[in-house]
N, CA, C and O atoms as a Tripos MOL2 file, in Angstrom:
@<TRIPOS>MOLECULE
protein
  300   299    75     0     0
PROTEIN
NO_CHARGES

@<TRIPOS>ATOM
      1 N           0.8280   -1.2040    0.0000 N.3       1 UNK1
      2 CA          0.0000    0.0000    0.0000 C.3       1 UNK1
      3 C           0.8640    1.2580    0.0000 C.2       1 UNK1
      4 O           0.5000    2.3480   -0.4400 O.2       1 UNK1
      5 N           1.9610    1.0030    0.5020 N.am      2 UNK2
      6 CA          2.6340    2.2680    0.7770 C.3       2 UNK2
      7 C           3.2680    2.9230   -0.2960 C.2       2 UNK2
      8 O           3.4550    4.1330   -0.1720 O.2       2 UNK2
      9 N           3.7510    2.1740   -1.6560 N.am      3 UNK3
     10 CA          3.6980    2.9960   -3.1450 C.3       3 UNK3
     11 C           2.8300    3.5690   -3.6570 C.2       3 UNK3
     12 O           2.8030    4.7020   -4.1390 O.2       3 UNK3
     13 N           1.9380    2.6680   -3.5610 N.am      4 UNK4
     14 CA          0.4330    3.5860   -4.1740 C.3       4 UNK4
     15 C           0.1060    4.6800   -3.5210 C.2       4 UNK4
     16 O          -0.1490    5.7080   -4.1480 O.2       4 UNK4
     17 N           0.0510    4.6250   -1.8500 N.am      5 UNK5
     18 CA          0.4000    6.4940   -1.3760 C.3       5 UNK5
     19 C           1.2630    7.4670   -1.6690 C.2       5 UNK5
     20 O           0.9320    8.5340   -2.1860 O.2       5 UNK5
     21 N           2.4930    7.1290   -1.3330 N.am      6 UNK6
     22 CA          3.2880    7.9150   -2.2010 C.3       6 UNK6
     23 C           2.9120    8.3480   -3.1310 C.2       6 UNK6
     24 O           2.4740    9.4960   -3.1980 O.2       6 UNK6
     25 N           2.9950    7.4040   -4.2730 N.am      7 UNK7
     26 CA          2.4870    7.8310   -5.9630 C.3       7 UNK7
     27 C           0.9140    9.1550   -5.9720 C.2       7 UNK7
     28 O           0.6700    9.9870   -6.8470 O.2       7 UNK7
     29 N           0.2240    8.9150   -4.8310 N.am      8 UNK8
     30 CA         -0.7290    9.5500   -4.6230 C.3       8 UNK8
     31 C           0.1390   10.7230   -4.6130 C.2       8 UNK8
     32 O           0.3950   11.2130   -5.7130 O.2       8 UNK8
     33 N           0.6640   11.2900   -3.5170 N.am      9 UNK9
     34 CA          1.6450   12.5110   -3.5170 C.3       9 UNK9
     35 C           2.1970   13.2960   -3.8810 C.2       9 UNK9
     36 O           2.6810   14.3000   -3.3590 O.2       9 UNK9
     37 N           2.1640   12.5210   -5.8150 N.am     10 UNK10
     38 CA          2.8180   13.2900   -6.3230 C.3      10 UNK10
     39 C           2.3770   14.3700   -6.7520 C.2      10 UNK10
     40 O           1.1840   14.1620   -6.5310 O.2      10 UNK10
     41 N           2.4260   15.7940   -7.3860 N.am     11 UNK11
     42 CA          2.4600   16.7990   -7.8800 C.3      11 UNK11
     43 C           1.0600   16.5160   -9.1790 C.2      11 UNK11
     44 O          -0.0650   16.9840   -9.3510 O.2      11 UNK11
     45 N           1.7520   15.7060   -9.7300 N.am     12 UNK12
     46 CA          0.5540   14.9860  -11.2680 C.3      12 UNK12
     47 C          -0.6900   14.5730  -10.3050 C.2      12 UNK12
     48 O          -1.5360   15.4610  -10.2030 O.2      12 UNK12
     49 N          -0.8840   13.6650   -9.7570 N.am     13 UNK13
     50 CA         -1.5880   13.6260   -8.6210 C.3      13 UNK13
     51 C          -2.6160   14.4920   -7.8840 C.2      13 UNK13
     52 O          -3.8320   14.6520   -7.7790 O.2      13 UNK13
     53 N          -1.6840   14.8660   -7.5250 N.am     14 UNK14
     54 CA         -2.4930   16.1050   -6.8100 C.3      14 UNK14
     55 C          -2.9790   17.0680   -7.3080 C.2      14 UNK14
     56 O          -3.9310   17.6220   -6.7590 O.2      14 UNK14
     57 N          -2.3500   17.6130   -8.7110 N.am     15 UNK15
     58 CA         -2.9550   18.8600   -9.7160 C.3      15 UNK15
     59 C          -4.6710   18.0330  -10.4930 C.2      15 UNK15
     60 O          -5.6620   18.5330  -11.0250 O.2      15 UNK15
     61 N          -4.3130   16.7900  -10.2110 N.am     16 UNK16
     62 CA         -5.7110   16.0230  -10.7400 C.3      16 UNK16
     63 C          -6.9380   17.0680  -10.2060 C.2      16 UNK16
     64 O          -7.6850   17.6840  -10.9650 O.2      16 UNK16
     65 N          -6.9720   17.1240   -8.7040 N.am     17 UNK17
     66 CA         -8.1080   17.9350   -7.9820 C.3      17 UNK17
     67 C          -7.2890   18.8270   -7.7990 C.2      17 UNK17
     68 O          -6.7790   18.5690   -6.7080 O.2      17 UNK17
     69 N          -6.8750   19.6700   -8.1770 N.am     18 UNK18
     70 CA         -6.8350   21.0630   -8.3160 C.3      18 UNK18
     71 C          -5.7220   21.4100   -6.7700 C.2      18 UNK18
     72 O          -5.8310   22.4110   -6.0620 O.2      18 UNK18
     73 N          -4.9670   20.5610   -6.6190 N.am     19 UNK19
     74 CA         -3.9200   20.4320   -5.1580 C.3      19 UNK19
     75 C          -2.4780   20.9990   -5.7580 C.2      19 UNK19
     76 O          -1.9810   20.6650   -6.8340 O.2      19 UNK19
     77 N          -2.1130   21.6260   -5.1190 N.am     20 UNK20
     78 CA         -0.8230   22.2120   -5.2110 C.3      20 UNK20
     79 C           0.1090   21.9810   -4.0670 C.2      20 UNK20
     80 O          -0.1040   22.5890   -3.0180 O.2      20 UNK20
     81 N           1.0770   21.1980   -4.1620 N.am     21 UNK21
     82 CA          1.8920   20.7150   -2.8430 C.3      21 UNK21
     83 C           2.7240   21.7880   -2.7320 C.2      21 UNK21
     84 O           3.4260   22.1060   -3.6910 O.2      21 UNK21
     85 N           2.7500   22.3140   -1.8430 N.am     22 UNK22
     86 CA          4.1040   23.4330   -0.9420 C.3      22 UNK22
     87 C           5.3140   22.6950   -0.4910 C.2      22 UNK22
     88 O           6.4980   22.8440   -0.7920 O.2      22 UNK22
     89 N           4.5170   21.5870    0.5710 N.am     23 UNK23
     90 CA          5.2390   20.8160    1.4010 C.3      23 UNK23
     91 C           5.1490   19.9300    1.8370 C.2      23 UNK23
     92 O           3.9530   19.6520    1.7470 O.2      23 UNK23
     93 N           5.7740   18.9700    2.4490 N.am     24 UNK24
     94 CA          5.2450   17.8100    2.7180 C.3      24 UNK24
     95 C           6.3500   17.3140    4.1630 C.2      24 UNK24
     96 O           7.5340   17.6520    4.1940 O.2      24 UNK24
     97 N           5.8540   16.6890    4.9920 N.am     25 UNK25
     98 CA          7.1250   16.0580    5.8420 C.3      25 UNK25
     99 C           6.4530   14.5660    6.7930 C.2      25 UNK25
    100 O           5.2700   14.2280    6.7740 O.2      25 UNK25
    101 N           7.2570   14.0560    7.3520 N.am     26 UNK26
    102 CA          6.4140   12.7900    8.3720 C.3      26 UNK26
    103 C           7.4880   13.0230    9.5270 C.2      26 UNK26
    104 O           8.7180   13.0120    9.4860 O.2      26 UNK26
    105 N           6.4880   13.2600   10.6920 N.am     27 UNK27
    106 CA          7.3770   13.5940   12.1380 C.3      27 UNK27
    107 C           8.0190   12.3990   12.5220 C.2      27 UNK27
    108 O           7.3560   11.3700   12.6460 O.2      27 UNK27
    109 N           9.3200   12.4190   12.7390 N.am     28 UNK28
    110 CA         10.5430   11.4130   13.2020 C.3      28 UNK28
    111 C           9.4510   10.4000   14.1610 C.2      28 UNK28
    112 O           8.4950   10.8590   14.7850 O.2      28 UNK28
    113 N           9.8370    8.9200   14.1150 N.am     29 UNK29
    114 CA          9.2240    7.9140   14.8240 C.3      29 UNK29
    115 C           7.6700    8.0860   14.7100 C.2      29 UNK29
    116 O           6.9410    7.4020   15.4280 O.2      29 UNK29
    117 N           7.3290    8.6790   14.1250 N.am     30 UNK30
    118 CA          5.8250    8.9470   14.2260 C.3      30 UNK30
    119 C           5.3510    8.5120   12.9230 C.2      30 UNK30
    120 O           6.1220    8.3310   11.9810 O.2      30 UNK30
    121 N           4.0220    8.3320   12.8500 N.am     31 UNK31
    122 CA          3.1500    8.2160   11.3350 C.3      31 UNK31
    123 C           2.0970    9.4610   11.0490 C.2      31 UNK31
    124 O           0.9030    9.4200   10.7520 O.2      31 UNK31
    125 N           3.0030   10.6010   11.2530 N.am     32 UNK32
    126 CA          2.1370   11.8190   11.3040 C.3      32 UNK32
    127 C           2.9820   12.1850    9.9380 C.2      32 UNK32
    128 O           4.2110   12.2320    9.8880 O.2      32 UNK32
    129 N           1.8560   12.5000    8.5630 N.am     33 UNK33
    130 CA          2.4680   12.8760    7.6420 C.3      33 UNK33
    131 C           1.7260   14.5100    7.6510 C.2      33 UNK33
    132 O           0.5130   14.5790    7.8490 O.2      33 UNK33
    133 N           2.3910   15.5550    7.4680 N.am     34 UNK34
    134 CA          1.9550   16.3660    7.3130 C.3      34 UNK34
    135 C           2.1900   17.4550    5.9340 C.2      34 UNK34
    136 O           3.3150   17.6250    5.4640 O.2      34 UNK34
    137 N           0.8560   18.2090    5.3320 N.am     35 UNK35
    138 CA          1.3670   18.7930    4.0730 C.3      35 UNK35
    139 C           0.8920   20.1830    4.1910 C.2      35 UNK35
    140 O           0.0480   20.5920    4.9890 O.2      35 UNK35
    141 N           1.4300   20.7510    3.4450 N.am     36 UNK36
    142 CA          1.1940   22.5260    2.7600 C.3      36 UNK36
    143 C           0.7910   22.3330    1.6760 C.2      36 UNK36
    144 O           1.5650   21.6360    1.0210 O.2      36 UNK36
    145 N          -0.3340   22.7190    1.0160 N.am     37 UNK37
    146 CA         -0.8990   22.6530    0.1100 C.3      37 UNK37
    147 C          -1.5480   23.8320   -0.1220 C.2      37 UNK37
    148 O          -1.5430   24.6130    0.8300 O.2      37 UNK37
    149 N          -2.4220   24.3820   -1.6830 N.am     38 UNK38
    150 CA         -3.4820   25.3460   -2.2200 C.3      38 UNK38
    151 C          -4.4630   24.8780   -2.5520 C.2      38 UNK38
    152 O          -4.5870   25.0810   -3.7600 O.2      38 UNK38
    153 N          -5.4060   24.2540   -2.0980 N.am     39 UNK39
    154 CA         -6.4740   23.4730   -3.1770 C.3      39 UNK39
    155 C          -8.1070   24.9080   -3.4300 C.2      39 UNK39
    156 O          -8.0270   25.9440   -2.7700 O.2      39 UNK39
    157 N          -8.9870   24.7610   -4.1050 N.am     40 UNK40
    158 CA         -9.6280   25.2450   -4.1930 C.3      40 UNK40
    159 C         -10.9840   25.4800   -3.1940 C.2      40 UNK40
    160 O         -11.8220   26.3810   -3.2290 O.2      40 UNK40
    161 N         -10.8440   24.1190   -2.1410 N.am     41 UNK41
    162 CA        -11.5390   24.1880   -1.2680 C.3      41 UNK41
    163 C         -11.3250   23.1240   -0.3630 C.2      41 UNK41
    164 O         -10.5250   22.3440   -0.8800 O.2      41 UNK41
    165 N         -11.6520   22.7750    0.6620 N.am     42 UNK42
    166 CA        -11.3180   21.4510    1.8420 C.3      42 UNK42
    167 C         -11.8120   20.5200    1.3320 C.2      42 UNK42
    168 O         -11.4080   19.5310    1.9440 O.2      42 UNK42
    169 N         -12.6890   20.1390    0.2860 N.am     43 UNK43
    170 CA        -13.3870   19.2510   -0.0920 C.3      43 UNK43
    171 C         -12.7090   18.1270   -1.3340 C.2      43 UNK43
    172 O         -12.9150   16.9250   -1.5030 O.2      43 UNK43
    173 N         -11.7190   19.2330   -2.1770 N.am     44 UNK44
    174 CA        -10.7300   19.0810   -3.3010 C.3      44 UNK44
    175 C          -9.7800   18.1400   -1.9910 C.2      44 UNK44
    176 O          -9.8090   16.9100   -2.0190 O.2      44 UNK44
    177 N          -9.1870   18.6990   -1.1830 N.am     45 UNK45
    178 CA         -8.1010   17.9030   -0.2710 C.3      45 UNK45
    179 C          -8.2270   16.2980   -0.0100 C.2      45 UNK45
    180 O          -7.5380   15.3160   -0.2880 O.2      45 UNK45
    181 N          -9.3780   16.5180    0.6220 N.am     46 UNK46
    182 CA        -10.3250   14.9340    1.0930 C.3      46 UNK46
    183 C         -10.8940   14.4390   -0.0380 C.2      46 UNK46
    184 O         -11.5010   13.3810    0.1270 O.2      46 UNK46
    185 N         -10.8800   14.8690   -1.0880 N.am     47 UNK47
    186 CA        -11.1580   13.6250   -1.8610 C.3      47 UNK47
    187 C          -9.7390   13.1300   -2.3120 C.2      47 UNK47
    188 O          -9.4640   11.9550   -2.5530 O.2      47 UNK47
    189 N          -8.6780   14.4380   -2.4120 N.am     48 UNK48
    190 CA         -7.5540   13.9800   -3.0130 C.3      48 UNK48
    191 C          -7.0440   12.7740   -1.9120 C.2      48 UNK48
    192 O          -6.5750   11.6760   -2.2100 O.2      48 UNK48
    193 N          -7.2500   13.2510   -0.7360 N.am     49 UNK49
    194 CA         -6.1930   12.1960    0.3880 C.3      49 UNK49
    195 C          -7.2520   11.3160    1.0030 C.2      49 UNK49
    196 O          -7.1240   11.0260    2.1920 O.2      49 UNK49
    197 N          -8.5420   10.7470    0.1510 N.am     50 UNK50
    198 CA         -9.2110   10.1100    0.6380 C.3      50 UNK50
    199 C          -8.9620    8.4430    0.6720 C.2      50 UNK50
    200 O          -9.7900    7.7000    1.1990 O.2      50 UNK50
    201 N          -7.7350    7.9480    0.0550 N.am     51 UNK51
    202 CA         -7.1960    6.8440    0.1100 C.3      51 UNK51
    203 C          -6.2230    6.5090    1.4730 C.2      51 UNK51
    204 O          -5.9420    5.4510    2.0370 O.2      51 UNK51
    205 N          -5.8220    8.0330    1.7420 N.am     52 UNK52
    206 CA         -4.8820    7.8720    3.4160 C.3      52 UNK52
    207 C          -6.0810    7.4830    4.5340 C.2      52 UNK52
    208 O          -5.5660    7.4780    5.6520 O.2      52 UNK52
    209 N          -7.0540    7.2620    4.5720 N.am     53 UNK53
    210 CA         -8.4970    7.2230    5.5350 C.3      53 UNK53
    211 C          -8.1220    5.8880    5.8350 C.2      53 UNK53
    212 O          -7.9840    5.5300    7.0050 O.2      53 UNK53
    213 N          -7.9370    5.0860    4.8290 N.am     54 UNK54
    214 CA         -7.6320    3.9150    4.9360 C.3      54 UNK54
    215 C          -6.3100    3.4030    6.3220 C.2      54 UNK54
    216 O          -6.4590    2.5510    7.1990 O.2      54 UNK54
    217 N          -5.4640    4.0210    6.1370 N.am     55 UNK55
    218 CA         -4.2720    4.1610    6.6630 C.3      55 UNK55
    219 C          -4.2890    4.1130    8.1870 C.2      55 UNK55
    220 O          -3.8070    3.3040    8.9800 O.2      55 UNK55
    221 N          -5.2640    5.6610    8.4120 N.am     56 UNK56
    222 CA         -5.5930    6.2580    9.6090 C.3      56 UNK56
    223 C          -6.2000    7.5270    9.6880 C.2      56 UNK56
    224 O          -6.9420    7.7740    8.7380 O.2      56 UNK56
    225 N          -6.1090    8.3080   10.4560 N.am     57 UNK57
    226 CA         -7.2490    9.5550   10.6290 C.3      57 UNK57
    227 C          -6.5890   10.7930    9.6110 C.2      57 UNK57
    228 O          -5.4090   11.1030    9.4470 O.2      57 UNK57
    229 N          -7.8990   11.3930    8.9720 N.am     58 UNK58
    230 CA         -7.4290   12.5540    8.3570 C.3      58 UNK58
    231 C          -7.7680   13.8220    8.4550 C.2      58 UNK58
    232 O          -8.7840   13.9470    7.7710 O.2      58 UNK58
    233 N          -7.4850   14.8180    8.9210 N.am     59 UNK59
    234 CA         -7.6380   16.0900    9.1640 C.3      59 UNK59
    235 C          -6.8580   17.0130    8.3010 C.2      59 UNK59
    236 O          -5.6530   17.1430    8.0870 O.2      59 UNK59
    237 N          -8.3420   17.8450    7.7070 N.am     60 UNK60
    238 CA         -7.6730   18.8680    7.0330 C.3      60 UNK60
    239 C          -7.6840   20.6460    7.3740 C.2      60 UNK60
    240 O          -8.5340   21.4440    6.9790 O.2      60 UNK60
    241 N          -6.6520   20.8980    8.0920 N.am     61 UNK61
    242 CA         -7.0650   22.0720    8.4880 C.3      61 UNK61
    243 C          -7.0580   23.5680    7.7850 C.2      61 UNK61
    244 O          -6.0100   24.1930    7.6230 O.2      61 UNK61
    245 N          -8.0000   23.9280    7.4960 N.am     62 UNK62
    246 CA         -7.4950   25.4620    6.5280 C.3      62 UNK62
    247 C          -6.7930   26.3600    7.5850 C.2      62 UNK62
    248 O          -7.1510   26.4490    8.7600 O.2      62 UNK62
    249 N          -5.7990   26.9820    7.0440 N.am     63 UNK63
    250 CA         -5.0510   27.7060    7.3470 C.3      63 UNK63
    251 C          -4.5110   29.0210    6.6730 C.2      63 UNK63
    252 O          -5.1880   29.2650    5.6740 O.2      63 UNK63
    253 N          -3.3390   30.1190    6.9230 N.am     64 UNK64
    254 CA         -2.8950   31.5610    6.3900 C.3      64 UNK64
    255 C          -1.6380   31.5030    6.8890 C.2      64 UNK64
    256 O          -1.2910   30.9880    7.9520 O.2      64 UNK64
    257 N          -0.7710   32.2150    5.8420 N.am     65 UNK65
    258 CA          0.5910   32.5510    6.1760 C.3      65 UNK65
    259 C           0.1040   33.5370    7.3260 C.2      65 UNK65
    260 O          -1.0090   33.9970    7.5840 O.2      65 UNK65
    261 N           1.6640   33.7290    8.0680 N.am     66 UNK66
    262 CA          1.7850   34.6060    9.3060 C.3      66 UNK66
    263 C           1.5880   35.6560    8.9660 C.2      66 UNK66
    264 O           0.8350   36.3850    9.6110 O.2      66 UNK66
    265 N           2.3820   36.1800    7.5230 N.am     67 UNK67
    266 CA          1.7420   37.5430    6.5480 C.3      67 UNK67
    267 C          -0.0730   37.3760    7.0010 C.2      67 UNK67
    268 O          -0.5860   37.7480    8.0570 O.2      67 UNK67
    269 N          -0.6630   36.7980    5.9930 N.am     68 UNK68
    270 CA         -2.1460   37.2940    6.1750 C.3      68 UNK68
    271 C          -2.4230   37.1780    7.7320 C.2      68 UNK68
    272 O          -3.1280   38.1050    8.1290 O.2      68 UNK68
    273 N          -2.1190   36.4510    8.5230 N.am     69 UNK69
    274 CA         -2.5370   36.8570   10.0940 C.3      69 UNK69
    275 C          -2.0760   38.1410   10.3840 C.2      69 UNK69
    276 O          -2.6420   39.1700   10.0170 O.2      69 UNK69
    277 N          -1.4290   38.1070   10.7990 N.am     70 UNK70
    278 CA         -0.3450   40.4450   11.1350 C.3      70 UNK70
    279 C          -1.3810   40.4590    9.7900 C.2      70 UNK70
    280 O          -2.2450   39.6200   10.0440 O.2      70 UNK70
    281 N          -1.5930   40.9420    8.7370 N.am     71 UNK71
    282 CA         -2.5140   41.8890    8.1810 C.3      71 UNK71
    283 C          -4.0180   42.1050    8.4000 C.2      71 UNK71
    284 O          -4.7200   43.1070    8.2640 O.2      71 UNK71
    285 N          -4.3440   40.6010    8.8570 N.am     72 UNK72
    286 CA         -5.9850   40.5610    9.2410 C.3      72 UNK72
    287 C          -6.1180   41.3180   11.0880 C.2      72 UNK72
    288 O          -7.1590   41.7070   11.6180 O.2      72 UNK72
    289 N          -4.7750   41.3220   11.6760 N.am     73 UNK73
    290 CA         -5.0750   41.5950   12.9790 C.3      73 UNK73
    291 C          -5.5070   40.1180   13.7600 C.2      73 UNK73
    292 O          -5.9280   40.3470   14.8940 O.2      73 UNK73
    293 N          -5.4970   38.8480   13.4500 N.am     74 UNK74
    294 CA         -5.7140   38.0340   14.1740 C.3      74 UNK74
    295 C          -6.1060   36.5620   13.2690 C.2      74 UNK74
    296 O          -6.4270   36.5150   12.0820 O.2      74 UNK74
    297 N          -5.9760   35.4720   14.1780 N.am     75 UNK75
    298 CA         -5.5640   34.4650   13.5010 C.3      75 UNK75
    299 C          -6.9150   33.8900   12.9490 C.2      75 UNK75
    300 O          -6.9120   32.8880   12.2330 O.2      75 UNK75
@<TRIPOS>BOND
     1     1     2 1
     2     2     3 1
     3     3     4 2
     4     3     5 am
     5     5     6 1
     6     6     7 1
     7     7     8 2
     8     7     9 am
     9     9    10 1
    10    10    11 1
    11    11    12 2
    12    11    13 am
    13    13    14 1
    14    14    15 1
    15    15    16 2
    16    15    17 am
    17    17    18 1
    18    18    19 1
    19    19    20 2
    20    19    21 am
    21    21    22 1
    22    22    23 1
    23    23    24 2
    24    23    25 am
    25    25    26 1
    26    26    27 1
    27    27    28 2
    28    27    29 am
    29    29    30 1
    30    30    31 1
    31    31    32 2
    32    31    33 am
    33    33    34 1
    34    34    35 1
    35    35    36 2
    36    35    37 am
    37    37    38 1
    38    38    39 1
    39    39    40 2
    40    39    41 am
    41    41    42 1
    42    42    43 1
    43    43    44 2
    44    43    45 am
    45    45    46 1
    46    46    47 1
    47    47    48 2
    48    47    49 am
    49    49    50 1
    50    50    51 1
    51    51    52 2
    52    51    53 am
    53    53    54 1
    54    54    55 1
    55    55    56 2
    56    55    57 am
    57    57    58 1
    58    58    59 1
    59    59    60 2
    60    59    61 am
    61    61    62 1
    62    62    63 1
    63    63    64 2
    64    63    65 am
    65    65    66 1
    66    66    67 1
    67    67    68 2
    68    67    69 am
    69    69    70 1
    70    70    71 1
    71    71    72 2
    72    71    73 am
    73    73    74 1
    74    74    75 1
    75    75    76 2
    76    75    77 am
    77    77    78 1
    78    78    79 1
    79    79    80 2
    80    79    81 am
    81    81    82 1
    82    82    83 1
    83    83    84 2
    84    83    85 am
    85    85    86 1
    86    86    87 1
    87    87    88 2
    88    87    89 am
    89    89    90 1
    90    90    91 1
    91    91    92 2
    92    91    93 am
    93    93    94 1
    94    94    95 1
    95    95    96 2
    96    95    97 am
    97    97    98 1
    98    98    99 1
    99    99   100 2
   100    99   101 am
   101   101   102 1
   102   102   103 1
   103   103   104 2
   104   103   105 am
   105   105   106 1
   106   106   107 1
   107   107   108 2
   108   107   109 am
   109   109   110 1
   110   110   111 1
   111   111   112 2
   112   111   113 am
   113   113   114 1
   114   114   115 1
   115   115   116 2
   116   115   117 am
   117   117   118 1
   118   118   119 1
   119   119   120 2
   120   119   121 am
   121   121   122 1
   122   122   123 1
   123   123   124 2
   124   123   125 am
   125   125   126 1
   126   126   127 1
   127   127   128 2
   128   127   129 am
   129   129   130 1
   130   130   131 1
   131   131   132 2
   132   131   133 am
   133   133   134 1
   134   134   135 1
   135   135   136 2
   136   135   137 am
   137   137   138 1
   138   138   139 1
   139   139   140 2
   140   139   141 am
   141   141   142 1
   142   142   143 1
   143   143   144 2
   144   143   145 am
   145   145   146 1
   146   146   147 1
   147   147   148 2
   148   147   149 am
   149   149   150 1
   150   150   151 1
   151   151   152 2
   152   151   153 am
   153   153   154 1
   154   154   155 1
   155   155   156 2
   156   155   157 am
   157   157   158 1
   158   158   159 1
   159   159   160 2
   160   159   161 am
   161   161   162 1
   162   162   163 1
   163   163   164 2
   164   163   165 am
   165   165   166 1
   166   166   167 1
   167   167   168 2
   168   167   169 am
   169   169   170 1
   170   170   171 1
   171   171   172 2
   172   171   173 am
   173   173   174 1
   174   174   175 1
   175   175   176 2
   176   175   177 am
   177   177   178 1
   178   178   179 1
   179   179   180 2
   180   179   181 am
   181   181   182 1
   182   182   183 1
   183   183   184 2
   184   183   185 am
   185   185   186 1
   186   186   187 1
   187   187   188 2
   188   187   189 am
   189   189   190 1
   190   190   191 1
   191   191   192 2
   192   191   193 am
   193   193   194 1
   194   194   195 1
   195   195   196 2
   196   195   197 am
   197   197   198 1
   198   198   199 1
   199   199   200 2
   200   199   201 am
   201   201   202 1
   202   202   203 1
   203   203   204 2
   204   203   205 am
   205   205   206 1
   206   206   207 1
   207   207   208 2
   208   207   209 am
   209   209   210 1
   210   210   211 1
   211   211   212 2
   212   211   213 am
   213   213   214 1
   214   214   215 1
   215   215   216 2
   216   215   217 am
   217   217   218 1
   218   218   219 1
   219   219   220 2
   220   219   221 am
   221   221   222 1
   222   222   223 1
   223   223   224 2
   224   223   225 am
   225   225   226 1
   226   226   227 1
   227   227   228 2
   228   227   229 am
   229   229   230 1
   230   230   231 1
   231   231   232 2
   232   231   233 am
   233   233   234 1
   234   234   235 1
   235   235   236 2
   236   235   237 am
   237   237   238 1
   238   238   239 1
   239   239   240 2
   240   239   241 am
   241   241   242 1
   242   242   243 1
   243   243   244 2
   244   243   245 am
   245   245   246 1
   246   246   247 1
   247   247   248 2
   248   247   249 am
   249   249   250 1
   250   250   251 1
   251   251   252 2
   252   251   253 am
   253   253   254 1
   254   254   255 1
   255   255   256 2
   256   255   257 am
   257   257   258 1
   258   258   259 1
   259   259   260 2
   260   259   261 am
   261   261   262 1
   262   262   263 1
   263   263   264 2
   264   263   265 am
   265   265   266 1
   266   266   267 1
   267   267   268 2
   268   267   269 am
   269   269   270 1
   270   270   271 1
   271   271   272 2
   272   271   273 am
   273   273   274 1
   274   274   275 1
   275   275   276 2
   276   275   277 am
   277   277   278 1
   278   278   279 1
   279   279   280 2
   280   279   281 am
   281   281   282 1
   282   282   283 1
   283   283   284 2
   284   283   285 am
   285   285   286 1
   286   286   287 1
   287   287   288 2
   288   287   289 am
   289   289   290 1
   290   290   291 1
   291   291   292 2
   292   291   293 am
   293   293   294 1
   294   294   295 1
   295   295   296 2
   296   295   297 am
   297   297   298 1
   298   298   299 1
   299   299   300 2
@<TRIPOS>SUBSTRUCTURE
     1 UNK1         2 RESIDUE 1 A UNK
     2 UNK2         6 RESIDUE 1 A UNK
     3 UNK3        10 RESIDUE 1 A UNK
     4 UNK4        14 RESIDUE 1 A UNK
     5 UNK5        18 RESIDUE 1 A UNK
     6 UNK6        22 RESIDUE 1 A UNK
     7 UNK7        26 RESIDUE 1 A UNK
     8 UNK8        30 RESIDUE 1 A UNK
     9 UNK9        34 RESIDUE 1 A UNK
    10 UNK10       38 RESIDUE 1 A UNK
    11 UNK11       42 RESIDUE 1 A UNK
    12 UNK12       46 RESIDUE 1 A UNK
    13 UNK13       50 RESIDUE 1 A UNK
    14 UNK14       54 RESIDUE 1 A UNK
    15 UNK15       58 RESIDUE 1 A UNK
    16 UNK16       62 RESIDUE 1 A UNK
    17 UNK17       66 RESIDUE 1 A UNK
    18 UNK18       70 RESIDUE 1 A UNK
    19 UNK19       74 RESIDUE 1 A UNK
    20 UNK20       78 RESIDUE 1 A UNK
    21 UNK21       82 RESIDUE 1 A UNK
    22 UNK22       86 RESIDUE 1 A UNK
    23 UNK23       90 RESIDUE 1 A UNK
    24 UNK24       94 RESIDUE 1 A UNK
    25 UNK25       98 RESIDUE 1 A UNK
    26 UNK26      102 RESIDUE 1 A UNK
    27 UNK27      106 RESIDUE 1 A UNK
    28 UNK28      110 RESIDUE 1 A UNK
    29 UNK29      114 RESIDUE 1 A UNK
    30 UNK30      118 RESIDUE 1 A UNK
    31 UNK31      122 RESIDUE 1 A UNK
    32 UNK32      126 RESIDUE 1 A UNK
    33 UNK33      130 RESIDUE 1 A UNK
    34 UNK34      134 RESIDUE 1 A UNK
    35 UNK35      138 RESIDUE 1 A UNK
    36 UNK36      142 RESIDUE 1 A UNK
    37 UNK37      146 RESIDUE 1 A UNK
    38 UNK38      150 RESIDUE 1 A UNK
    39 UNK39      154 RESIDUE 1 A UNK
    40 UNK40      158 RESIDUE 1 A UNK
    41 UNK41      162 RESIDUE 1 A UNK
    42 UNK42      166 RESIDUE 1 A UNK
    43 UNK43      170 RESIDUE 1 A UNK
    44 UNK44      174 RESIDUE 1 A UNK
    45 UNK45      178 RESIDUE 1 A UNK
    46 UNK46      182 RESIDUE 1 A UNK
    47 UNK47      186 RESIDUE 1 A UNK
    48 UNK48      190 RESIDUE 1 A UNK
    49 UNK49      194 RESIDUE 1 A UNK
    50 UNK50      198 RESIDUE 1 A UNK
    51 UNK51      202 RESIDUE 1 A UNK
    52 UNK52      206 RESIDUE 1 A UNK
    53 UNK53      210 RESIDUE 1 A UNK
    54 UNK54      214 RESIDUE 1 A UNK
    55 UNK55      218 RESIDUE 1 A UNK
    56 UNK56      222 RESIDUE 1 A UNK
    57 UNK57      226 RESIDUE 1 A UNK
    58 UNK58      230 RESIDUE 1 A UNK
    59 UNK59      234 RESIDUE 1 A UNK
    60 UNK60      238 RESIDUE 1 A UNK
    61 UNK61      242 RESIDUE 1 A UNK
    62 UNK62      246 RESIDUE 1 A UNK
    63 UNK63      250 RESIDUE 1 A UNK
    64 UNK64      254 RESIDUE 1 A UNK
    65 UNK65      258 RESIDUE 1 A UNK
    66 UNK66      262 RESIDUE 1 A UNK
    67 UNK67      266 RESIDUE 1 A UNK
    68 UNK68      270 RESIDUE 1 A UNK
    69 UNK69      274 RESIDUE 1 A UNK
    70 UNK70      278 RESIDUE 1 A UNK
    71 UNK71      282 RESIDUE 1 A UNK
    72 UNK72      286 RESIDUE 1 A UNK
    73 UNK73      290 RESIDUE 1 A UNK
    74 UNK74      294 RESIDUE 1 A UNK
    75 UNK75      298 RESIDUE 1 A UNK
């Protein structure tokens, strides 16, 4: 299973639903994969990483650079 995730990961992949990878990393000893991404909405994400469900839990959190926080006045 674990090629076929990867291969999920990739860039081709991910531009399928409209995903743009920034970043990507997995915390040392852990199975916490975590990414930076642009997608068009939370919904584009979870379908893209809807094969990691399988794996284990998926959370997608929307988020803003530290820029747009300091410009909005708050997070």
């Amino acid at each position: 299973m674990a090629p076929f995730l990867l291969k999920l990961l990739s860039a081709p992949e991910a531009s399928k639903h409209g995903v743009k990878i920034h970043g990507e990393a997995v915390a040392k000893g852990q199975h916490h994969l975590y990414l930076i991404v642009d997608a068009p909405d939370e919904a584009s994400v979870k379908t893209w990483l809807a094969p990691f469900a399988q794996a284990g839990s998926l959370d997608v959190l929307p988020s803003s650079t530290c820029e747009d926080v300091v410009a909005r006045g708050k997070c």
